[in-house]
PDB file as gemmi writes it, atoms N, CA and C in Angstrom:
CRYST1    1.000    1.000    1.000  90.00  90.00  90.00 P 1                      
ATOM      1  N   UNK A   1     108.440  77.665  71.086  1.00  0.00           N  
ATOM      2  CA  UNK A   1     108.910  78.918  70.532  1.00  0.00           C  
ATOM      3  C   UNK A   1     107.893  80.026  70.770  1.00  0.00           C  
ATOM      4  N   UNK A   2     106.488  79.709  70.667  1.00  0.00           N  
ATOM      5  CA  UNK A   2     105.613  80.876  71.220  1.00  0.00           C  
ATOM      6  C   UNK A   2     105.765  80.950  71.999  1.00  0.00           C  
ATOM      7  N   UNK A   3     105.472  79.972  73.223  1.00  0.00           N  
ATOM      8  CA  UNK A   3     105.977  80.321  74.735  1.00  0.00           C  
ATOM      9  C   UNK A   3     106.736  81.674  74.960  1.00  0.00           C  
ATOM     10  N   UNK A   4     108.074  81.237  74.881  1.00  0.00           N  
ATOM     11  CA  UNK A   4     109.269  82.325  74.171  1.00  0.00           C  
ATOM     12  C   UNK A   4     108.750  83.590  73.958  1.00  0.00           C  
ATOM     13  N   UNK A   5     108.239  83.004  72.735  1.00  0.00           N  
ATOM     14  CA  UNK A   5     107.716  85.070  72.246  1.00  0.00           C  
ATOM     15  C   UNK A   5     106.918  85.798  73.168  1.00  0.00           C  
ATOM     16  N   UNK A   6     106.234  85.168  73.802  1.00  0.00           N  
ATOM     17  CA  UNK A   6     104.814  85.545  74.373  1.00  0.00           C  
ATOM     18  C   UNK A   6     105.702  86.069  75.638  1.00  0.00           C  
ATOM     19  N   UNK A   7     106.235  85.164  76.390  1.00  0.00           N  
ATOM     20  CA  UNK A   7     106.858  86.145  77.633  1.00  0.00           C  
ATOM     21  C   UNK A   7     108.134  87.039  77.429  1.00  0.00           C  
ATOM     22  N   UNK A   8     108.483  87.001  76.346  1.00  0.00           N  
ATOM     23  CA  UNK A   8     109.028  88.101  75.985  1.00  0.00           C  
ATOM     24  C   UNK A   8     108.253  89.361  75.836  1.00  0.00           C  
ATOM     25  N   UNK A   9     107.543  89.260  74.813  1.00  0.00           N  
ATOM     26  CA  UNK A   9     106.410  90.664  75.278  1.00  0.00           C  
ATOM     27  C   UNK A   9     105.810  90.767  76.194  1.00  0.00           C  
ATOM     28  N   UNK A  10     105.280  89.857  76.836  1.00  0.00           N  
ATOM     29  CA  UNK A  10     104.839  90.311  77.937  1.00  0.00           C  
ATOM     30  C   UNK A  10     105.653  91.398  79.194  1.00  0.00           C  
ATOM     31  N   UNK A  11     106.962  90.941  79.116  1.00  0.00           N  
ATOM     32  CA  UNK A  11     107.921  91.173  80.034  1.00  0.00           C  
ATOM     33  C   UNK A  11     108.426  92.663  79.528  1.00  0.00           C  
ATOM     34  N   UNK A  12     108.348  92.782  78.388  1.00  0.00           N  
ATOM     35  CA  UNK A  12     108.456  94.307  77.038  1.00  0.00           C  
ATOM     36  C   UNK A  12     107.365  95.053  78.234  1.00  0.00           C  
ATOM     37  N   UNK A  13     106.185  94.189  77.780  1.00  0.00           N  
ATOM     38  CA  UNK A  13     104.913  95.082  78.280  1.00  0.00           C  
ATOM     39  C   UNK A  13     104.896  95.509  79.785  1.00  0.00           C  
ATOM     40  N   UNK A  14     105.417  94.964  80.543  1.00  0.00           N  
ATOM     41  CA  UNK A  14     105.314  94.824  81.938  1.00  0.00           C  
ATOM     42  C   UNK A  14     106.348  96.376  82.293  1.00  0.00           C  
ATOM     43  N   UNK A  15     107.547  95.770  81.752  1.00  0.00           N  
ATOM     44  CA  UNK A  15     108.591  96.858  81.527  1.00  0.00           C  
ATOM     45  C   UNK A  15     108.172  98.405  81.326  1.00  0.00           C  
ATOM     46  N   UNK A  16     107.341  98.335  80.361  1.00  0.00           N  
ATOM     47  CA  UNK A  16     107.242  99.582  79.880  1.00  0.00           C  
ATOM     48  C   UNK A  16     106.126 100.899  80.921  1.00  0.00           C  
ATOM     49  N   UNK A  17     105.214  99.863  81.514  1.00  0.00           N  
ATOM     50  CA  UNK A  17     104.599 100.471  82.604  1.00  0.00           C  
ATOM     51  C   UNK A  17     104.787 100.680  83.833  1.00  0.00           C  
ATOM     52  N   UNK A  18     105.821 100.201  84.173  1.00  0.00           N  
ATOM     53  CA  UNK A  18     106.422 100.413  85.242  1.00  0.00           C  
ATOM     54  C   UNK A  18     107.319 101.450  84.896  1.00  0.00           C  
ATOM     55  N   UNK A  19     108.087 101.805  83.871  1.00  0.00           N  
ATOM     56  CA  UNK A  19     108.978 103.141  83.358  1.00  0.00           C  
ATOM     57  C   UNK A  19     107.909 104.322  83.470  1.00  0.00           C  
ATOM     58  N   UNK A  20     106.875 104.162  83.126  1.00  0.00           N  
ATOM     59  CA  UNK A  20     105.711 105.505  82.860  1.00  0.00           C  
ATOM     60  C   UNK A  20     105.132 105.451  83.713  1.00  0.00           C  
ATOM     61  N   UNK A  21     105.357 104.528  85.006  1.00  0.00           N  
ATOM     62  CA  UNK A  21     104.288 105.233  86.392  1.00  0.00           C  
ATOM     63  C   UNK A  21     106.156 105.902  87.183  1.00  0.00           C  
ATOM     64  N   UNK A  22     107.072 105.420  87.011  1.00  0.00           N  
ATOM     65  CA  UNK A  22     108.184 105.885  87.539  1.00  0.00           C  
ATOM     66  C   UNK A  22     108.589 107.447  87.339  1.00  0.00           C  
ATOM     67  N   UNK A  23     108.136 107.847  85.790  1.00  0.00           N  
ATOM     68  CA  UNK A  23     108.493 109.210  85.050  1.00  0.00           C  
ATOM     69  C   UNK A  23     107.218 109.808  85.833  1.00  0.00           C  
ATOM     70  N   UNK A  24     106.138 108.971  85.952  1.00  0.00           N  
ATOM     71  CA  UNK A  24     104.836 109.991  86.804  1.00  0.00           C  
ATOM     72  C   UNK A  24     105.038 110.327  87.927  1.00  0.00           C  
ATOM     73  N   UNK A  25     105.706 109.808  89.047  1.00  0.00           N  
ATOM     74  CA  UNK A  25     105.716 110.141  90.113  1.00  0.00           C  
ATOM     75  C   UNK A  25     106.801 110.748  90.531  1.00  0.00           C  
ATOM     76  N   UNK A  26     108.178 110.973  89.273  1.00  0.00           N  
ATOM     77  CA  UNK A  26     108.843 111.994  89.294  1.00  0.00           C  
ATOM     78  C   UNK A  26     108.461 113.221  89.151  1.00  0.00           C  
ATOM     79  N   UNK A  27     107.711 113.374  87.733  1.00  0.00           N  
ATOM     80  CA  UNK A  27     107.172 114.978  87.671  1.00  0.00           C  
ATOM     81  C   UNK A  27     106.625 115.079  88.726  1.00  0.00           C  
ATOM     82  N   UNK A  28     106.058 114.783  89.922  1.00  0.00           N  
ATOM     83  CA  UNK A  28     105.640 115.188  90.651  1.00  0.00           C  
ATOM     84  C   UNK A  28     106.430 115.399  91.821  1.00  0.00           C  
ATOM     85  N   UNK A  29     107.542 115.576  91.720  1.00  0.00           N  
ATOM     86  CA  UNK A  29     108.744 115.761  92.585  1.00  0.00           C  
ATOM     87  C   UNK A  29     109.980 117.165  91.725  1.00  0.00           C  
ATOM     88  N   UNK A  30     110.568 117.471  92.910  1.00  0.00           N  
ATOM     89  CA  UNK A  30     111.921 118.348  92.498  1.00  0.00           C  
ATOM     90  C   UNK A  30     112.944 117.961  93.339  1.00  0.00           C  
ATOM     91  N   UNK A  31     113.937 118.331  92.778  1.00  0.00           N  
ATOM     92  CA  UNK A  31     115.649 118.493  93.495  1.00  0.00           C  
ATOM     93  C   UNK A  31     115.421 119.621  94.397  1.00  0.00           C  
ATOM     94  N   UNK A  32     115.616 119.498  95.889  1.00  0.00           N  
ATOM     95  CA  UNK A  32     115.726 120.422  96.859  1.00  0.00           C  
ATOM     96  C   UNK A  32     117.084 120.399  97.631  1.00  0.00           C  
ATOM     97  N   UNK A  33     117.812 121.486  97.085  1.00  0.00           N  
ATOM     98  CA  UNK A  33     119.317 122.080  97.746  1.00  0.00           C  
ATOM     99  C   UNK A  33     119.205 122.363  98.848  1.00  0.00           C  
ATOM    100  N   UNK A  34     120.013 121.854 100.195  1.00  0.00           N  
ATOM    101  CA  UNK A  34     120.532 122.508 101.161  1.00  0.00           C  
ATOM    102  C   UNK A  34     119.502 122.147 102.144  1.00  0.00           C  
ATOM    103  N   UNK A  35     118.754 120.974 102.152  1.00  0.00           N  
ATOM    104  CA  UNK A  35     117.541 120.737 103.135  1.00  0.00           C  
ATOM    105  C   UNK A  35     117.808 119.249 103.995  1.00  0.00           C  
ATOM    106  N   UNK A  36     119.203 118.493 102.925  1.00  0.00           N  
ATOM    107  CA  UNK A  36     119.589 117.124 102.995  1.00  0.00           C  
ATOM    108  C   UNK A  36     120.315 117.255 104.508  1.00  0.00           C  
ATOM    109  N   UNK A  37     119.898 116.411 105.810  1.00  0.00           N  
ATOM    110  CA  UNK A  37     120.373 116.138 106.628  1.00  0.00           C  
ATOM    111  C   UNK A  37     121.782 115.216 106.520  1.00  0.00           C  
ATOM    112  N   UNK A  38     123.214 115.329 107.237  1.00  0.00           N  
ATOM    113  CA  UNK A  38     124.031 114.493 107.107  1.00  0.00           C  
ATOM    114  C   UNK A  38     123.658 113.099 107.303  1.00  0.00           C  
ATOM    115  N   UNK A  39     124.010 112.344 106.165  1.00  0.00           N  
ATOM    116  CA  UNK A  39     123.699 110.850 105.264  1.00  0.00           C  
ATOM    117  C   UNK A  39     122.219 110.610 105.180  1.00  0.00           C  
ATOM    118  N   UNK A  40     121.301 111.876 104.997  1.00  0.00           N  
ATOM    119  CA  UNK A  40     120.307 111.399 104.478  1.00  0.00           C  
ATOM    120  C   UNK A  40     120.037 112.209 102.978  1.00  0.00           C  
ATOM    121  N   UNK A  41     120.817 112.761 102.267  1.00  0.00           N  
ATOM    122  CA  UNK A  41     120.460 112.859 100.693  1.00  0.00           C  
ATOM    123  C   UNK A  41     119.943 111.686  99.769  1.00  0.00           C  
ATOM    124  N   UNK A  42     119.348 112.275  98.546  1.00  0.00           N  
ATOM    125  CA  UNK A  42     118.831 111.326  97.686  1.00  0.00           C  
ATOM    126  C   UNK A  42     119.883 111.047  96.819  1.00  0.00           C  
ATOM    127  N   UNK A  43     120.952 111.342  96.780  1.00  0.00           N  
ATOM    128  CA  UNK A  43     121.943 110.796  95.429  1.00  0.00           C  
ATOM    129  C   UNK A  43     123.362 111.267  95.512  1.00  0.00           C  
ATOM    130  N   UNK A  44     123.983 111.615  94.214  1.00  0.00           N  
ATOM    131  CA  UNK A  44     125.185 112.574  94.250  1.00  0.00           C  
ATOM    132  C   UNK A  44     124.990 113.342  94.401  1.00  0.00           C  
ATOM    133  N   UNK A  45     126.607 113.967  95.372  1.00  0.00           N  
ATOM    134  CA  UNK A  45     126.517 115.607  95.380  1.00  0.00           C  
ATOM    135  C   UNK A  45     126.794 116.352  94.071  1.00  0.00           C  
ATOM    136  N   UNK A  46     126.049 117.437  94.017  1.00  0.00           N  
ATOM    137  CA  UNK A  46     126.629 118.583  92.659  1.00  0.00           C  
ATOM    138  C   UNK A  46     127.682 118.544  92.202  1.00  0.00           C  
ATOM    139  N   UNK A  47     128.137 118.859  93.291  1.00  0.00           N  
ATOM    140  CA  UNK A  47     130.064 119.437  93.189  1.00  0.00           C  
ATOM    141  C   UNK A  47     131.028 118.024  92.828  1.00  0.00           C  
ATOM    142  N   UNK A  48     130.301 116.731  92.737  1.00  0.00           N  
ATOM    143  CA  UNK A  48     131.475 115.265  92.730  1.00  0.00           C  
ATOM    144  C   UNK A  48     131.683 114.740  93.989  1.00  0.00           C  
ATOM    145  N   UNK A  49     131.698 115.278  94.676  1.00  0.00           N  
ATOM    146  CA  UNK A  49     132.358 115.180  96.415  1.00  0.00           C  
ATOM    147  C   UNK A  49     131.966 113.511  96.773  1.00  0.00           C  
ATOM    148  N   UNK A  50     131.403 113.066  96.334  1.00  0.00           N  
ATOM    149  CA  UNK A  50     130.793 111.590  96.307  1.00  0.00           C  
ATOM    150  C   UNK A  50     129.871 111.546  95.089  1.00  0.00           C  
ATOM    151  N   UNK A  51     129.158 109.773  94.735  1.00  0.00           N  
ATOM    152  CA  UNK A  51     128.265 109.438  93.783  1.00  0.00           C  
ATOM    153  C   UNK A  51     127.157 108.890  94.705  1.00  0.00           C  
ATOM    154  N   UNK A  52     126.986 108.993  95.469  1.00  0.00           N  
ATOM    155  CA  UNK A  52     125.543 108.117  96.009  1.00  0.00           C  
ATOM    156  C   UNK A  52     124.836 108.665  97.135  1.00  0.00           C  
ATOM    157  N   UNK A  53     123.874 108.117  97.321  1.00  0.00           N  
ATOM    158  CA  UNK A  53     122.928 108.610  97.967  1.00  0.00           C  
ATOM    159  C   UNK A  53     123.193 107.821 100.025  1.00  0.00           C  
ATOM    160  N   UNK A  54     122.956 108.845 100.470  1.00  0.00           N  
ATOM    161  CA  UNK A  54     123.494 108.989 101.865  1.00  0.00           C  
ATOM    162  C   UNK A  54     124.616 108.807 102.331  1.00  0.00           C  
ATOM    163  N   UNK A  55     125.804 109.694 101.682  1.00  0.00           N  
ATOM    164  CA  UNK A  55     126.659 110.249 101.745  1.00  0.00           C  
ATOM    165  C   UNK A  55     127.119 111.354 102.095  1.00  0.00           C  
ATOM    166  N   UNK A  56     126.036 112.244 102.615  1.00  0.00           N  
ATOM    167  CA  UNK A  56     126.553 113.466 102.545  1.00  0.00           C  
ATOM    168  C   UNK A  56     127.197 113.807 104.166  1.00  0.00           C  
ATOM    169  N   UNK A  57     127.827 114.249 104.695  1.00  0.00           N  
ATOM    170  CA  UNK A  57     128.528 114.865 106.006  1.00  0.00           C  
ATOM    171  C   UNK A  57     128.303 116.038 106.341  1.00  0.00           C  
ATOM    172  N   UNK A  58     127.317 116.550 105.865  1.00  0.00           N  
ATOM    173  CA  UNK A  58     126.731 117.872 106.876  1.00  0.00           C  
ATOM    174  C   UNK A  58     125.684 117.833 106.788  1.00  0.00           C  
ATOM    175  N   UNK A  59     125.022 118.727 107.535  1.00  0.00           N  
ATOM    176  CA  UNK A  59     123.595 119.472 107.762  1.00  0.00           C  
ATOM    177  C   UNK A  59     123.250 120.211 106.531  1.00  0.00           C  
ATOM    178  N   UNK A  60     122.009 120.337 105.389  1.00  0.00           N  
ATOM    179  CA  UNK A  60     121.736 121.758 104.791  1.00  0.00           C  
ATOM    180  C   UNK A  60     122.828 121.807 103.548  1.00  0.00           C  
ATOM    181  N   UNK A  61     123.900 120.847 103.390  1.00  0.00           N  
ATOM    182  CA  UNK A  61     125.141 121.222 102.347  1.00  0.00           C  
ATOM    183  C   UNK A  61     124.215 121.771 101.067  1.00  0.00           C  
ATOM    184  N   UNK A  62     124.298 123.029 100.470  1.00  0.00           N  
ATOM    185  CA  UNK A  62     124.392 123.228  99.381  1.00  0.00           C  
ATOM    186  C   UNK A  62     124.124 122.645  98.330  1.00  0.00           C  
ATOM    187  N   UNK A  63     125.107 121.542  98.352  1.00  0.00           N  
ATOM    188  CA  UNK A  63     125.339 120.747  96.787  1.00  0.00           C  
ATOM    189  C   UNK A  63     124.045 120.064  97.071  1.00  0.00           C  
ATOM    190  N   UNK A  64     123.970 119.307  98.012  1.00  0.00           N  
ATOM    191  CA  UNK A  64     123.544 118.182  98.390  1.00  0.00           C  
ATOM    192  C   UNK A  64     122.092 118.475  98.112  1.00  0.00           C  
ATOM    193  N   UNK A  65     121.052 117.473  98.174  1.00  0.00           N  
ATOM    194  CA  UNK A  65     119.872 117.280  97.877  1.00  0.00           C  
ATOM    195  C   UNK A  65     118.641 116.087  98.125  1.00  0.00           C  
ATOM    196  N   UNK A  66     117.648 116.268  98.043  1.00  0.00           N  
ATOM    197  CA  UNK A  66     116.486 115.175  98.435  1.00  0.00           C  
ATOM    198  C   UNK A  66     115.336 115.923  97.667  1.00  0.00           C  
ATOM    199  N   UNK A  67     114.312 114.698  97.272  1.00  0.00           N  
ATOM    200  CA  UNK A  67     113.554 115.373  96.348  1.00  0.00           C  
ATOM    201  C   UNK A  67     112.140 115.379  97.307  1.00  0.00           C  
ATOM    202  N   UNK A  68     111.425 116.608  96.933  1.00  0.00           N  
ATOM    203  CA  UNK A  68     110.626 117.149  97.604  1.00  0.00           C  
ATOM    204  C   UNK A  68     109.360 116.899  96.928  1.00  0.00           C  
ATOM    205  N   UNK A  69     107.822 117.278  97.436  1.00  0.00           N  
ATOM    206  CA  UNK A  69     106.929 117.436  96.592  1.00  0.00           C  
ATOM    207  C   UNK A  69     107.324 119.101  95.598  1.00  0.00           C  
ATOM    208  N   UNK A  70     106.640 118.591  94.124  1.00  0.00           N  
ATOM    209  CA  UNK A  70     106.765 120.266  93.477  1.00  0.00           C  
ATOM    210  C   UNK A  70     106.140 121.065  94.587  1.00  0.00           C  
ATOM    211  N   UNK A  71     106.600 122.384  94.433  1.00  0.00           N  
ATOM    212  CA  UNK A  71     106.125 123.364  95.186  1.00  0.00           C  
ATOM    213  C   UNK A  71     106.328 123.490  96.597  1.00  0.00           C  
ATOM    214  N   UNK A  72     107.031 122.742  96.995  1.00  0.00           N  
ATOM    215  CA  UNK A  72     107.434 122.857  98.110  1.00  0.00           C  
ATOM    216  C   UNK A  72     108.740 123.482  99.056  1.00  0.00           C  
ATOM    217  N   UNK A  73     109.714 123.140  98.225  1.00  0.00           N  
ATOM    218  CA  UNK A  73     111.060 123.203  98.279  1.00  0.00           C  
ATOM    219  C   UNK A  73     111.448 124.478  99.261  1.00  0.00           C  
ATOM    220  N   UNK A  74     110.841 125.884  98.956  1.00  0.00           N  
ATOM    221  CA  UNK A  74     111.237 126.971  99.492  1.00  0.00           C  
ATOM    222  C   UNK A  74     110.692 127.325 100.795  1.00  0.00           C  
ATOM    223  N   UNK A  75     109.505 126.571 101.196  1.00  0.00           N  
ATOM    224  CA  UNK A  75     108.515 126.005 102.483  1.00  0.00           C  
ATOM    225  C   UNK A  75     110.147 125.367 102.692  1.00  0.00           C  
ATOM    226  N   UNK A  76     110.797 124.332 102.817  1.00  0.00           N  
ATOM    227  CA  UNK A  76     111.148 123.469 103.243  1.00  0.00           C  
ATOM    228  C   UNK A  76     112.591 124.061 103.556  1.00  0.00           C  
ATOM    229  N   UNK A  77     112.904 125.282 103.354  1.00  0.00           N  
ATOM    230  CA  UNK A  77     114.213 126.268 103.474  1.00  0.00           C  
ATOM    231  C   UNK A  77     115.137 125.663 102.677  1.00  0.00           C  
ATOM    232  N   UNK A  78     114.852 125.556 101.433  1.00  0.00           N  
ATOM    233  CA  UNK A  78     115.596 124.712 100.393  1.00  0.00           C  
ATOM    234  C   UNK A  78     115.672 125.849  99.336  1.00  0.00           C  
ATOM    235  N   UNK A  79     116.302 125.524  98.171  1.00  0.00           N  
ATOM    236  CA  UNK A  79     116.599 125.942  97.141  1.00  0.00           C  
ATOM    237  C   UNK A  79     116.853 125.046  95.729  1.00  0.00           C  
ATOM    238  N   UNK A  80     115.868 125.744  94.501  1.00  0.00           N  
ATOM    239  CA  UNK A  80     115.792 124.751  93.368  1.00  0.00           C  
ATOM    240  C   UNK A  80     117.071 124.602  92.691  1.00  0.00           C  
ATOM    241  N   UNK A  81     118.271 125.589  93.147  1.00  0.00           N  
ATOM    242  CA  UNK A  81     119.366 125.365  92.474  1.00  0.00           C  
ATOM    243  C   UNK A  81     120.413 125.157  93.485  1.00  0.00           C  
ATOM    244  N   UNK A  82     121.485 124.185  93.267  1.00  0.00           N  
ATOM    245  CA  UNK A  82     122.273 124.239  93.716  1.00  0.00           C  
ATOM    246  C   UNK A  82     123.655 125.396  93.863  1.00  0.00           C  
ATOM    247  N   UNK A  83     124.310 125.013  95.531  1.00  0.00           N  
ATOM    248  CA  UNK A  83     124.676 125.916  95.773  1.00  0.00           C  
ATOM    249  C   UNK A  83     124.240 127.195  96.001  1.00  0.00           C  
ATOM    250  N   UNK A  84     123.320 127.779  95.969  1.00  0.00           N  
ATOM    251  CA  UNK A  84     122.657 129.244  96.126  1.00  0.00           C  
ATOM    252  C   UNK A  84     121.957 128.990  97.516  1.00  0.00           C  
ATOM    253  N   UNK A  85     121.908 129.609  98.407  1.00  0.00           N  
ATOM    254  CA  UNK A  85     121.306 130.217  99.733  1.00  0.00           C  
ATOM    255  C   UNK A  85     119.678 130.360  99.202  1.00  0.00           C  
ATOM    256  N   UNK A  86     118.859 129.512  99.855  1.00  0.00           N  
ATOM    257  CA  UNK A  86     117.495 130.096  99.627  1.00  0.00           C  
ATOM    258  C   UNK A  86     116.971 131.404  99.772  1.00  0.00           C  
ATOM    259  N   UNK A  87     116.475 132.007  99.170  1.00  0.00           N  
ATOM    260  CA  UNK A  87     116.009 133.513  98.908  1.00  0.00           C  
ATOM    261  C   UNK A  87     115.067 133.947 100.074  1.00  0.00           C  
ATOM    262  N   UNK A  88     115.123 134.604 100.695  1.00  0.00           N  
ATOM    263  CA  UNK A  88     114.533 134.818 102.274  1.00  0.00           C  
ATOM    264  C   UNK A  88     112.968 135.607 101.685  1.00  0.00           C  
ATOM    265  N   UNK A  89     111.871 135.032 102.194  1.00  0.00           N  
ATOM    266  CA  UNK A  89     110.942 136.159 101.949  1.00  0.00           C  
ATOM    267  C   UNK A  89     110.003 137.296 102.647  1.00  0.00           C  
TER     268      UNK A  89                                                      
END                                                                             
């Protein structure tokens, strides 16, 4: 029965650090609109048009998306919101 308990927490414990290096190396990422090559996006489109990732059928779509380093996105002729045309500078 300890056995039991013991790799149960352990497996709790194991769990839980792998969730908090996952949330870390997100913040260090964004959603970049309109940069996703056809079937290479990271997920769903905005708009529904599909649920998964490398799905998409165009070049640059709008909806569509791949996540970038922060700060990068507008370097990358992208946009942080969907649907909107990147802002020319």
């Amino acid at each position: 029965m300890n056995k039991m308990l013991l790799s149960a927490a352990l497996a709790g414990v194991l769990a839980a650090g792998v969730a908090t290096t996952a949330m870390a190396a997100d913040s260090k990422k964004e959603k970049c609109f309109g940069i996703a090559k056809a079937g290479k996006n990271d997920c769903a489109a905005i708009n529904g048009s599909h649920s998964c990732a490398g799905q998409s059928t165009k070049d640059n779509d709008l909806n569509e998306w791949k996540y970038v380093a922060k700060g990068t996105c507008g370097q990358e002729g992208g946009s942080l919101e969907a649907g909107k045309a990147p802002k020319k500078s």
